[in-house]
N, C-alpha and C positions, 0 to 999 in steps of 0.2 A: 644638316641635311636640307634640298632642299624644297621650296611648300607641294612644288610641281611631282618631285620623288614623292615624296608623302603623299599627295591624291593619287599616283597610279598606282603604290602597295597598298592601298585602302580599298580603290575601285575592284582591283583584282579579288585582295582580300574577301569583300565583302560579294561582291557574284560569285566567286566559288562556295564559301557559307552558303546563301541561296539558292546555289544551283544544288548543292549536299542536300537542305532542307526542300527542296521542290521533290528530287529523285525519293526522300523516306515517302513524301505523302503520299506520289504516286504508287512507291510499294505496296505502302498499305492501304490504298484506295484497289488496285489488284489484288491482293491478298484477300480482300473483304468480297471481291466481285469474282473471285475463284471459290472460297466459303461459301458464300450465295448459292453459287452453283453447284456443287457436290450435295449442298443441302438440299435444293430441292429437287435434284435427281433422285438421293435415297428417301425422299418423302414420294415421290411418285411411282419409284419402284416399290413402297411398301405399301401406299395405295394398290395399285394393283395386285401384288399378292393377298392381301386382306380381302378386296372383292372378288379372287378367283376363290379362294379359300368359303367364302361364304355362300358363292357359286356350289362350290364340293360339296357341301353341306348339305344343300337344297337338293342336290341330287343324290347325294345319298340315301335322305329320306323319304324319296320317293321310290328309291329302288327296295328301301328295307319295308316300304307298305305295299310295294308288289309283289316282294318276295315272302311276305306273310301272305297277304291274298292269297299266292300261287301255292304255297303248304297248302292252306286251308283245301283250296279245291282240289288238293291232290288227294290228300289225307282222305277227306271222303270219294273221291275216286278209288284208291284202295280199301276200304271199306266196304264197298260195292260192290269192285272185283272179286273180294274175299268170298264173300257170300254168296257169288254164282258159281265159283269153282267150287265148293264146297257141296255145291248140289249138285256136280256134272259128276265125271267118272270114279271108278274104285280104284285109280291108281293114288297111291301115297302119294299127297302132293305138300309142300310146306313153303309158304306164301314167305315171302322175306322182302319188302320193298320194291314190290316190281318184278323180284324174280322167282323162279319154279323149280325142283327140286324135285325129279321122277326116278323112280325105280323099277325096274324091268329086266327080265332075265331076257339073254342070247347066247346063243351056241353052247348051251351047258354052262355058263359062270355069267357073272353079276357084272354089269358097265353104270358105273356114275358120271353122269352126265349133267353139267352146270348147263341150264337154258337161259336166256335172258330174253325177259318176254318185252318188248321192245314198243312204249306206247308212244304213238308222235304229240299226245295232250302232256305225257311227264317224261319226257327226254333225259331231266336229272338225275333218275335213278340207270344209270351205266354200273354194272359189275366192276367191281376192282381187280378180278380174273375169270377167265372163261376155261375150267378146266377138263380136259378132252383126250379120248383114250383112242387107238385106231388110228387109222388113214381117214380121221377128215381135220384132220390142224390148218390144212389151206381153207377147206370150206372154213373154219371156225377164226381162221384171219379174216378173210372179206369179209364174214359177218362184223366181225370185231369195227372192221372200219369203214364199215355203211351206220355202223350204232355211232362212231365219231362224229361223222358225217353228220348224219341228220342230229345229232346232238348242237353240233354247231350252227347249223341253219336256225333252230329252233330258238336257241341262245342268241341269235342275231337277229332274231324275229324280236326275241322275249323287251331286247334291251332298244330298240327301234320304236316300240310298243312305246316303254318309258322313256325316249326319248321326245316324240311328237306328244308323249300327256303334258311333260314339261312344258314344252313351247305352246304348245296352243292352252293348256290351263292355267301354267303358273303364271304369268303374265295377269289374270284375270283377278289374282286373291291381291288382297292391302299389304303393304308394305307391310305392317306389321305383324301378318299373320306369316310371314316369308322369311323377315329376319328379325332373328333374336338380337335385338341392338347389344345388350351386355358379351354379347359373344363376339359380335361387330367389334365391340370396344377393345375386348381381348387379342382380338387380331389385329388391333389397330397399336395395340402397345406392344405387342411381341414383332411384331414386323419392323415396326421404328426401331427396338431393339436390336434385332439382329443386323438394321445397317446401321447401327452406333450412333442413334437418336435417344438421346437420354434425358429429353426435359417437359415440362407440362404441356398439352394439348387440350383443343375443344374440339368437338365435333357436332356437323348437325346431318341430317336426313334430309333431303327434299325433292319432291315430285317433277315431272318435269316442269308444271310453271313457276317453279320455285319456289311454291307453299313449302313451308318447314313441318315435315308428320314430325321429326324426333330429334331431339340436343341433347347431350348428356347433362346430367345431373347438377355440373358443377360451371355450366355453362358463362364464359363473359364475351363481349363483343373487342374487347382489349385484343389488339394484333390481329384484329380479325382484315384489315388490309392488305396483309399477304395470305391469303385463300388458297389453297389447296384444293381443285373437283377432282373426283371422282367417279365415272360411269357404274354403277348398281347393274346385274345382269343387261351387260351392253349389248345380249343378241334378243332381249325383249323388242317388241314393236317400241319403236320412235315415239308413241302416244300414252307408253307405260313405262319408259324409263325414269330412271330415279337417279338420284349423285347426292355421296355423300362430301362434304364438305370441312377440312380439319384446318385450323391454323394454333401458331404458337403463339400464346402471348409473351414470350421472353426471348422471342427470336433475333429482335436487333443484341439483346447482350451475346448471344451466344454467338453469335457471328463475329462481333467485337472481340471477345473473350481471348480467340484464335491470334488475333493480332496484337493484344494490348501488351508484351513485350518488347514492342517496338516503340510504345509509348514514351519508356526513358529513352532513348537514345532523340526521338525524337524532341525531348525535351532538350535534354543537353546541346543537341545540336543550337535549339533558338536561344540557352543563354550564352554559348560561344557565340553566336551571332552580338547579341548585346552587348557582350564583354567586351565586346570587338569594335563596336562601334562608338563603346564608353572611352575604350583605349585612344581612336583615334581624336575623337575628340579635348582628349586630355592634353596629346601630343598637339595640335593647333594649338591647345590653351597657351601651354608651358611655352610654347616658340613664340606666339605673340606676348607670352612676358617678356621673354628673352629679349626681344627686338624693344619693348619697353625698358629695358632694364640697359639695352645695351646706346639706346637715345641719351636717355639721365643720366650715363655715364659720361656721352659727348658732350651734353651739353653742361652737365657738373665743371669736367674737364674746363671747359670755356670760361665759367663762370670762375674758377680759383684761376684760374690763368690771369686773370682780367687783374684781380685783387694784389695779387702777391707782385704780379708787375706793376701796376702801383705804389704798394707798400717800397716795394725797392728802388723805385727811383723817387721817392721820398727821403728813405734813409743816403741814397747818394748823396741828394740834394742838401742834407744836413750836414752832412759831412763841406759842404762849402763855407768858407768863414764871415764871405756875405753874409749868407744867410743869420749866421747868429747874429751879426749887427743889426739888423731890420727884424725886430720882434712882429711885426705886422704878417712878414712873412714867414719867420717861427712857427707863428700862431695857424696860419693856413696851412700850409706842412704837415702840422701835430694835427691839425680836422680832418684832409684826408688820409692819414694815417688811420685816424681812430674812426673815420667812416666805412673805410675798405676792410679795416679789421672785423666790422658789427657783421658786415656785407658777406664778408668769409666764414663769421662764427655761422647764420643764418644757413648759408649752403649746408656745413657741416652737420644743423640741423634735423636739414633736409634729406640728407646721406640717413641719418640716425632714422626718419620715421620710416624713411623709405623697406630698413632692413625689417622693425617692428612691425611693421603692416605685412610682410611677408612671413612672419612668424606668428601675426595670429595676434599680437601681446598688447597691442594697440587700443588704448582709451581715449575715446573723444569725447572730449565735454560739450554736452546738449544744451542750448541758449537759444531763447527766444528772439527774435530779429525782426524789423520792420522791412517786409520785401520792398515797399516804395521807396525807401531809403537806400536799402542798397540796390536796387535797381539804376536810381539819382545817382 
């Protein structure tokens, strides 16, 4: 084959390997930069539900200490009531939550008549029926749905109330009278949870000039360069907001983690590269022996050519019966004879180490030498 064929199956060769290994890295450089992103979509979607969640909270318990308040001042409002009816008329009356319970004869026989005394200070106490005998069920409708009525206004009032106490008071207390940070933390783990976030986190609290009130427990600064913020009651004024702040310190494995079956392949791929490149280089070796091997052939060639034509027109030459008569020239004859023989053994030598050294079998005897001598 020849050297020209051998570099463009190599060149080929080896840029397709390459271009194979460029295309894994790039996968998995996408792979890793798609990972990224899912991950901190579900970290920012679980940021927000954990601060909405802590949000509900804050307003729950405000609504559960205005809806105690507003007992309290009912309760002694009936209370009250109790005690002035009790001093007014002689009809049987029996007080039940707001409502009245009269007894009265007409037209000869008994009417029981459900009242519902109807106050706009406790709106909550609404009858669960209004039961009514005669032609007035339409009056005792529109009653029915004038008490809906202003039940709803009142309730829209009541929760409007605790709405503006929110905004303009809760803004005003410490962070840590507002949130339970362990509760913070609960929602901070169940959230990650439920978008299939399943590894350590830190978290810290901080105001808006970024003083830190609160970290948890087990706090490190490790990974703390991919940051996660989070806005704290984001409809607070601007000069009382707060964010909480989460990162992972195990986040480059876990992002890794996704990808790292692609690891082998990726490997294999660079020792077929190698392999590939050990091969061709093998191939030039062995062909420049070759071209070596097939030189020392030609010129061996030469070299027994030269001898054995000698040697033969020596033994012609004896074969002349001059020649036996002139021993002077006997004598010359029989030297290059026996020089071109030495000269032939010598090649043969040659042939001999030449196979040895290709098999490895080859011992050279080490000797001391004066380089200025043989240099001379």
């Amino acid at each position: 084959m020849k050297k020209s064929t051998i570099w463009v199956l190599g060149i080929v060769m080896g840029l397709s390997f390459l271009s194979l290994l460029y295309l894994q890295v790039s996968y998995i450089e996408e792979m890793v930069k798609m990972r990224k992103g899912q991950f901190d979509e579900s970290v920012q979607r679980s940021l927000v539900q954990a601060c909405r969640n802590i949000e509900l909270v804050e307003t729950k318990k405000y609504l559960e200490d205005d809806a105690v308040a507003t007992e309290k001042a009912a309760q002694l409002s009936r209370e009250q009531s109790g005690k002035k009816e009790g001093e007014g008329s002689g009809d049987v009356v029996a007080h039940t939550h707001g409502y009245s319970i009269t007894s009265d004869g007409l037209n000869g026989y008994s009417t029981f008549e459900l009242k519902m005394r109807f106050s706009a200070n406790r709106p909550s106490n609404i009858p669960k029926a209004i039961i009514s005998t005669g032609k007035n069920i339409p009056q005792t409708s529109r009653a029915l749905q004038e008490i809906i009525k202003d039940r709803y206004v009142y309730q829209r009032a009541l929760l409007d109330e605790v709405v503006y106490n929110i905004l303009y008071t809760a803004s005003d207390k410490p962070l840590n009278k507002r949130i339970n940070f362990k509760q913070l933390d609960l929602f901070l783990k169940t959230e990650l949870l439920n978008n299939g976030i399943d590894i350590p986190y830190h978290f810290t609290v901080t105001d808006r000039d970024g003083t830190e009130v609160y970290h948890c427990p087990d706090y490190t600064t490790e990974g703390s360069e991919n940051t996660y913020p989070q806005v704290l009651f984001k409809n607070d004024p601007p000069a009382r907001m707060a964010t909480v702040n989460i990162h992972f310190p195990t986040l480059n494995s876990y992002i890794f983690s996704s990808v790292k079956f692609m690891i082998p392949s990726l490997i294999f791929t660079f020792v077929l590269l190698v392999t590939f490149i050990f091969t061709i280089y093998i191939i030039f070796r062995q062909k420049k022996l070759t071209e070596i091997k097939n030189d020392f052939i030609n010129n061996m060639t030469h070299e027994f050519k030269t001898p054995i034509s000698t040697i033969s027109l020596a033994a012609q030459m004896l074969k002349d019966p001059a020649v036996g008569k002139s021993p002077a020239m006997f004598q010359h004859i029989s030297g290059v004879i026996n020089d071109e023989t030495k000269r032939l053994r010598f090649q043969v030598e040659k042939v001999l180490q030449m196979s040895m050294f290709e098999k490895q079998k080859a011992t050279l005897k080490m000797k001391e030498v004066n380089a200025n001598d043989l240099i001379a």
